[in-house]
C-alpha positions in Angstrom: 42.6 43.2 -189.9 42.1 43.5 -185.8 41.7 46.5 -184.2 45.0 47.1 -183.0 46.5 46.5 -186.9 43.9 49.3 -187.3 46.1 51.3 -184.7 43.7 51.1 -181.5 42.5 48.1 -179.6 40.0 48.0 -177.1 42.8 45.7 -175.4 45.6 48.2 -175.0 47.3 49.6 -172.1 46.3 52.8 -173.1 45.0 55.9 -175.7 45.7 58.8 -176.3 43.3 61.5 -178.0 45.3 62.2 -180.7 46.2 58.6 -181.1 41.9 58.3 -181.2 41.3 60.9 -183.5 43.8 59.7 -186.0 42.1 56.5 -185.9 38.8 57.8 -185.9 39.7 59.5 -189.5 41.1 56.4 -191.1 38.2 54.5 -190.2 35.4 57.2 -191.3 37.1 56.5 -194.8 37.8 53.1 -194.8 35.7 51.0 -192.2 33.4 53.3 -190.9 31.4 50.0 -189.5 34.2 47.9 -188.0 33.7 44.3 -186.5 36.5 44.3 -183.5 36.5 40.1 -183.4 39.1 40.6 -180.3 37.4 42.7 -178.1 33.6 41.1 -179.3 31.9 44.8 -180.7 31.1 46.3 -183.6 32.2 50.0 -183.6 30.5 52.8 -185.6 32.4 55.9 -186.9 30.6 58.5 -188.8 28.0 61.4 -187.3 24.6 59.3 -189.4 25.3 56.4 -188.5 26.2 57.4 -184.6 22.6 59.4 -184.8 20.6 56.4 -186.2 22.0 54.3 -183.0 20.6 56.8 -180.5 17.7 57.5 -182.1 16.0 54.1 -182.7 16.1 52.2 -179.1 13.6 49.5 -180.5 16.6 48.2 -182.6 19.8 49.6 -181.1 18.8 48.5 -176.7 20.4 50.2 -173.9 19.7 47.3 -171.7 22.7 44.8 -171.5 21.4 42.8 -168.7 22.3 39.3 -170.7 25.7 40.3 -171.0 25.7 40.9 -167.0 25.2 38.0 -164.5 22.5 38.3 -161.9 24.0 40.4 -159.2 21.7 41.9 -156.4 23.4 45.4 -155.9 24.0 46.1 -159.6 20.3 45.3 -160.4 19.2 47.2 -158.2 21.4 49.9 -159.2 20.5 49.3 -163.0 16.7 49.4 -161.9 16.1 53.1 -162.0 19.4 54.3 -164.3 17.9 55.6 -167.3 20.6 55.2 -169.3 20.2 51.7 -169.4 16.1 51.2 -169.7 14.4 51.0 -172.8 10.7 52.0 -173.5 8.1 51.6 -172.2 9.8 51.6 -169.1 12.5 54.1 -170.0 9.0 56.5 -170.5 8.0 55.8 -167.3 11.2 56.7 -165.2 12.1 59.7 -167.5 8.7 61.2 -167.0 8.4 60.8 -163.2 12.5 62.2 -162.7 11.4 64.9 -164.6 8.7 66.5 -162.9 11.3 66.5 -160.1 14.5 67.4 -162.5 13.0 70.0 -164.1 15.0 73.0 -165.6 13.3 75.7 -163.6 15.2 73.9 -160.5 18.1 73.8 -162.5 17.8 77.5 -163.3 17.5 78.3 -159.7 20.8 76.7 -158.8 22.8 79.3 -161.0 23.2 81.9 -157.5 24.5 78.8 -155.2 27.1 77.7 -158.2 28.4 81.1 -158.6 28.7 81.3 -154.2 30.5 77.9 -154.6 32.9 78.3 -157.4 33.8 82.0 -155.6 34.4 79.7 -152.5 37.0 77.5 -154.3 38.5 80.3 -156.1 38.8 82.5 -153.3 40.8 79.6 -151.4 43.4 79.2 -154.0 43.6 83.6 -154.0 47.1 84.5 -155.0 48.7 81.5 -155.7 50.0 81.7 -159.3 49.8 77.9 -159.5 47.0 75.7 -159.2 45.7 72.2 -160.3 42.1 72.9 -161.7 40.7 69.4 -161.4 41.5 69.3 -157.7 41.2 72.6 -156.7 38.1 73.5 -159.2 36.6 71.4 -161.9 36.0 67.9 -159.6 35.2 69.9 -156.6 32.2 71.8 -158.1 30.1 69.4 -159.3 30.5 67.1 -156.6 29.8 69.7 -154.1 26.6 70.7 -155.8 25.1 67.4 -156.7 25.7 66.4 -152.7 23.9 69.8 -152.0 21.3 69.3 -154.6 20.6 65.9 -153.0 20.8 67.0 -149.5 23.9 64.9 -148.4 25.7 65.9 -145.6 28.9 68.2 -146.6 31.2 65.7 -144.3 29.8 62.6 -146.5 31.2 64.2 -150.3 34.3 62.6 -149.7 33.0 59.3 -150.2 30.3 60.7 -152.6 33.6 61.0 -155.1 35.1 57.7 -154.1 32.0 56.1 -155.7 32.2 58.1 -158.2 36.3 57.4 -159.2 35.6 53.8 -158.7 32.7 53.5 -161.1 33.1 55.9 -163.9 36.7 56.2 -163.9 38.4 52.4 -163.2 42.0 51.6 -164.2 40.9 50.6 -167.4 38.9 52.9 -169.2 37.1 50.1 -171.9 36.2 47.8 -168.8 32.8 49.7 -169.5 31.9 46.4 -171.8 29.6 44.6 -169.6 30.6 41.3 -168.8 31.0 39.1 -165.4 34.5 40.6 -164.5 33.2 44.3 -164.3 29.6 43.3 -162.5 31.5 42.0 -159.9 33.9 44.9 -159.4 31.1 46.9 -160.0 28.8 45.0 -157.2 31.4 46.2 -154.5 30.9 49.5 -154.8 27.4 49.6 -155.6 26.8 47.6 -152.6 28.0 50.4 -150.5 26.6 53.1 -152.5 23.0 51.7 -152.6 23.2 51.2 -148.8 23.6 54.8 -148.4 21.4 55.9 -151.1 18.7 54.2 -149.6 19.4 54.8 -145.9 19.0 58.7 -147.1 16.0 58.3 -149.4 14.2 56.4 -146.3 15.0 59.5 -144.6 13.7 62.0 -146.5 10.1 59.6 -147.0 10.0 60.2 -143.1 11.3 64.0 -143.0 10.7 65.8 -146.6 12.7 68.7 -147.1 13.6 70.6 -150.2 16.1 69.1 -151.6 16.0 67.3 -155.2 15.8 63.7 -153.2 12.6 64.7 -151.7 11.0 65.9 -155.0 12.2 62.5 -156.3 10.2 60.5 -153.4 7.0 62.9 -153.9 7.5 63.0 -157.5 3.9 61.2 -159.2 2.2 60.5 -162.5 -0.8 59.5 -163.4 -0.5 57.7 -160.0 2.6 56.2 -160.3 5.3 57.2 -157.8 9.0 55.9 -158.2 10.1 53.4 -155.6 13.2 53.1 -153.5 15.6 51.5 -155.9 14.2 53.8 -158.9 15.2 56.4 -156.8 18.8 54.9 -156.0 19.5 54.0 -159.7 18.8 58.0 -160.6 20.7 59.6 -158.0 23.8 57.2 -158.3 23.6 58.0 -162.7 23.1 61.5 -161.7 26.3 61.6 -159.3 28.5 59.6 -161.9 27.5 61.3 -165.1 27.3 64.6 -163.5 30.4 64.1 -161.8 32.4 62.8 -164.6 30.7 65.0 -167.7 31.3 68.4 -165.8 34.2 68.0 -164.9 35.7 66.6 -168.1 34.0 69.7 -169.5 36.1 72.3 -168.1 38.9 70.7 -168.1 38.6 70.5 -171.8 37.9 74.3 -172.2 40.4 75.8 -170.6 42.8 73.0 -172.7 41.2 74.8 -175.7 41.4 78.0 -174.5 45.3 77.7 -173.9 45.7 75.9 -177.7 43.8 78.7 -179.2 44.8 81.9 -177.1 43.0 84.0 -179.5 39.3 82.4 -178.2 40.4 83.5 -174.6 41.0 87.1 -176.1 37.6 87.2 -177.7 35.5 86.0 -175.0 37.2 88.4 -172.3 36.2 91.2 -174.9 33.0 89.9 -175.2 31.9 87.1 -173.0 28.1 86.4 -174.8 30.3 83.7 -177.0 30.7 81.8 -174.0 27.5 79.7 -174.9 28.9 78.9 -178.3 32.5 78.3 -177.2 31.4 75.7 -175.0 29.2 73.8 -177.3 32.4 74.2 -179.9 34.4 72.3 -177.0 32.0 69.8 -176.5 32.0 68.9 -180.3 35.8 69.4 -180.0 37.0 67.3 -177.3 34.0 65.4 -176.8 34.3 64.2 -173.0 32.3 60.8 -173.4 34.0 59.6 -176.4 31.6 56.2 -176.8 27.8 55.4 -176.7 27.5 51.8 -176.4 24.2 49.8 -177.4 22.6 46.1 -178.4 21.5 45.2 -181.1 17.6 43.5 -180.4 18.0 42.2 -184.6 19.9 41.9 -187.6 20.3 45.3 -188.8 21.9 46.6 -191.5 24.4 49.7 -190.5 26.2 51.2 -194.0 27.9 48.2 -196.1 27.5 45.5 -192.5 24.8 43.6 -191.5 25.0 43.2 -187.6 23.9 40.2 -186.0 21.3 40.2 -183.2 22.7 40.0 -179.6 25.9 42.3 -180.7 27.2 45.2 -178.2 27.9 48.4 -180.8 29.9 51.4 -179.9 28.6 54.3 -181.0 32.0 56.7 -181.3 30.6 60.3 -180.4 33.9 61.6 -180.4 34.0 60.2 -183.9 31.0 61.3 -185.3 31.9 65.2 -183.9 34.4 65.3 -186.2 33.0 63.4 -189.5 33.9 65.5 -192.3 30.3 64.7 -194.0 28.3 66.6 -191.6 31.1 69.4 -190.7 32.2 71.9 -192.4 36.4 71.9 -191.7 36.0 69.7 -188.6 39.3 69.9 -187.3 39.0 73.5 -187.0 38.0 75.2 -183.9 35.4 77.6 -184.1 33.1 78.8 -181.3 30.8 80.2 -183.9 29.6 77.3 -185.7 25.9 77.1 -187.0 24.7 75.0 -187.3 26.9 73.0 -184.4 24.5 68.8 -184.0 27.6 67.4 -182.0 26.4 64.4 -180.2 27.8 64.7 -176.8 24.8 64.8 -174.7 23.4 62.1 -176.5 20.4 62.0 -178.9 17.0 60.9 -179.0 15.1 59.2 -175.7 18.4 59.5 -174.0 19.3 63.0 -174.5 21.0 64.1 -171.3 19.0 64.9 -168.9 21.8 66.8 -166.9 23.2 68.8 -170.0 21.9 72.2 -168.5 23.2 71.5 -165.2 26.7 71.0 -166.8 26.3 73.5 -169.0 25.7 75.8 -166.7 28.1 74.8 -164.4 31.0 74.9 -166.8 29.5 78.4 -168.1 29.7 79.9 -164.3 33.2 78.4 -163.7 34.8 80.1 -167.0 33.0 83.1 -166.4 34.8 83.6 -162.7 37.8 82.4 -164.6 38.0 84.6 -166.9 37.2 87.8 -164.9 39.7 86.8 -161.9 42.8 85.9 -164.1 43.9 87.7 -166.8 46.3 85.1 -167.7 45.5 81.3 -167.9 48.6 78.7 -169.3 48.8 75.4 -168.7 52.0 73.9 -166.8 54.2 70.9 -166.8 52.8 67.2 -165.8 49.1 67.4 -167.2 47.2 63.3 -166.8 44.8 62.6 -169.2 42.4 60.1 -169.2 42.0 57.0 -171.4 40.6 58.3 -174.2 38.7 55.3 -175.2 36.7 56.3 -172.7 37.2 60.1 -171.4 38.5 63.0 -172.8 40.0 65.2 -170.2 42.5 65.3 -167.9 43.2 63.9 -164.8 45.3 66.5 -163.3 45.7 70.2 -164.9 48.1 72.3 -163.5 47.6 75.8 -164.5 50.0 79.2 -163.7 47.6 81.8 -163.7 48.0 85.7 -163.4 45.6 87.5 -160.9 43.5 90.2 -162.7 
């Protein structure tokens, strides 16, 4: 049976999230380790399964260099994204971003996210329509990952370009590494990494406070990150930032207005924010794959998996397994335990999960507290959600408090 006989193919136009999760159940039941001969992966449905993955990089690699032809600007791209290094050098780069990335600094951002979402609030004032994505949820984390890296306010524009181009292509499953996407991916990247560098050169010669300076001064045990470390960190923290974020809110508030009683209970009592969130991240899980390679034959529930093979990990799958979730189709901010896998698990935990977290938690806050009605209108664009789960465009009609 192919994957689209299942009901989904990697191949399609398009997918939809109920379309996804109504797959995602099937297979948990029937195939929950699935060999897709026509796209070339083996997928991976249920929540122990999806865990194992992530948490054994000696067997399940995020490095897919030999699926990717030699291509200057991608490699140097790929040479300091974490995402896509295995130990021991995955240990190294984690270690040294770190002492830079720390959640201190993070915690000290919360006063400038609260000035900027007031800013983007306070220019929509009034209007009882607005599209959050572009007047909200894309805006913030863009604006302060630039600030956070010390880019120039008048160069965000293209900041996001990068972003759209690489996280967020036409085809949402064209993130399956092959010669076709490292070459549309070395267009951009060649532009990116020019600027990257051109600003991390700058702040070697005139340190200021900004993250990219702690990156460039950032040492262990005598190692120091070079140039293109620095580039392959600051581009995966502008597109996963980017991307995760504002997924993220957009997917609350979409909760929020299919369960109108959760927006009642958190504007009584707003200290369920924190759970809420991680409910919505285990709900409509924004990244809904984790892809890996497999270094050996290993055995994954009734399969054995050849060596060489790309796996998807489905996160959005494995949020919703039955065997580890009590009623998993129900929405419920106040579920203990709650072991979604949406940041990732293991080595490559997310290491921007507080800043989205807290971004998101600012944003719905201000929300909350300056509309006392939220709905969503007519014409709402989703992504692919093969690949992300949220939407494009979100118009809202909201009611000043």
């Amino acid at each position: 049976m192919t994957a689209t006989e299942r009901g989904v193919g990697l191949a399609d136009q398009s997918a939809d999230a109920e379309t996804m999760l109504a797959w995602f159940r099937r297979m948990r039941e029937s195939e929950p380790v699935s060999h897709d001969e026509q796209a070339g992966v083996w997928h991976v449905f249920r929540h122990s399964d999806v865990e194992r993955m992530l948490a054994e990089p000696g067997t399940f690699s995020s490095d897919f260099s030999a699926f990717m032809p030699a291509q200057k600007d991608v490699d140097r791209f790929l040479k300091g994204n974490l995402l896509r290094k295995d130990p021991p050098q995955h240990r190294k780069l984690r270690t040294l971003v770190s002492k830079a990335f720390t959640p201190a600094m993070v915690a000290r951002l919360a006063p400038r996210i609260e000035v900027i979402t007031d800013e983007l609030l306070d220019a929509r004032a009034g209007a009882e329509q607005i599209e959050l994505i572009a007047d909200l949820a894309y805006l913030l984390p863009v604006t302060v990952i630039a600030e956070l890296l010390g880019i120039p306010a008048g160069d965000r524009p293209m900041f996001g370009r990068w972003a759209d181009s690489l996280v967020a292509p036409e085809s949402q499953t064209s993130f399956i590494p092959n010669e076709e996407r490292t070459k549309a991916m070395a267009i951009v990247m060649r532009e990116m990494n020019a600027y990257c560098l051109e600003h991390i050169r700058d702040r070697r010669a005139r340190p200021g406070d900004d993250l990219a300076s702690k990156l460039v001064a950032a040492e262990v045990d005598g190692q120091r990150l070079d140039d293109e470390e620095i580039i392959g960190f600051v581009g995966l923290l502008l597109l996963a930032g980017h991307i995760t974020t504002t997924a993220l809110l957009s997917n609350v508030v979409l909760c929020l207005d299919e369960f109108p009683h959760v927006a009642a209970e958190l504007r009584a009592d707003i200290s369920a924010l924190p759970g809420t969130l991680e409910e919505v991240l285990r709900f409509r899980t924004p990244l809904a794959p984790s892809m890996r390679r497999t270094t050996t034959d290993v055995r994954i529930g009734d399969h054995t998996v050849p060596a060489g093979k790309i796996v998807l990990g489905w996160l959005a799958s494995a949020n919703r397994d039955e065997r580890r979730f009590a009623e998993p189709d129900r929405f419920d901010i106040r579920r203990t335990p709650n072991p979604h896998l949406s940041f990732g698990h293991g080595i490559h935990f997310c290491l921007g999960a507080p800043l989205a977290r807290l971004e998101v938690r600012i944003a719905v806050e201000k929300m909350l507290a300056r509309w006392s009605d939220i709905s969503v209108g007519e014409g709402v664009e989703h992504h692919d959600a093969r690949g992300i789960v949220g939407a494009k465009r979100l118009p809202l009609h909201v009611r000043w408090a």
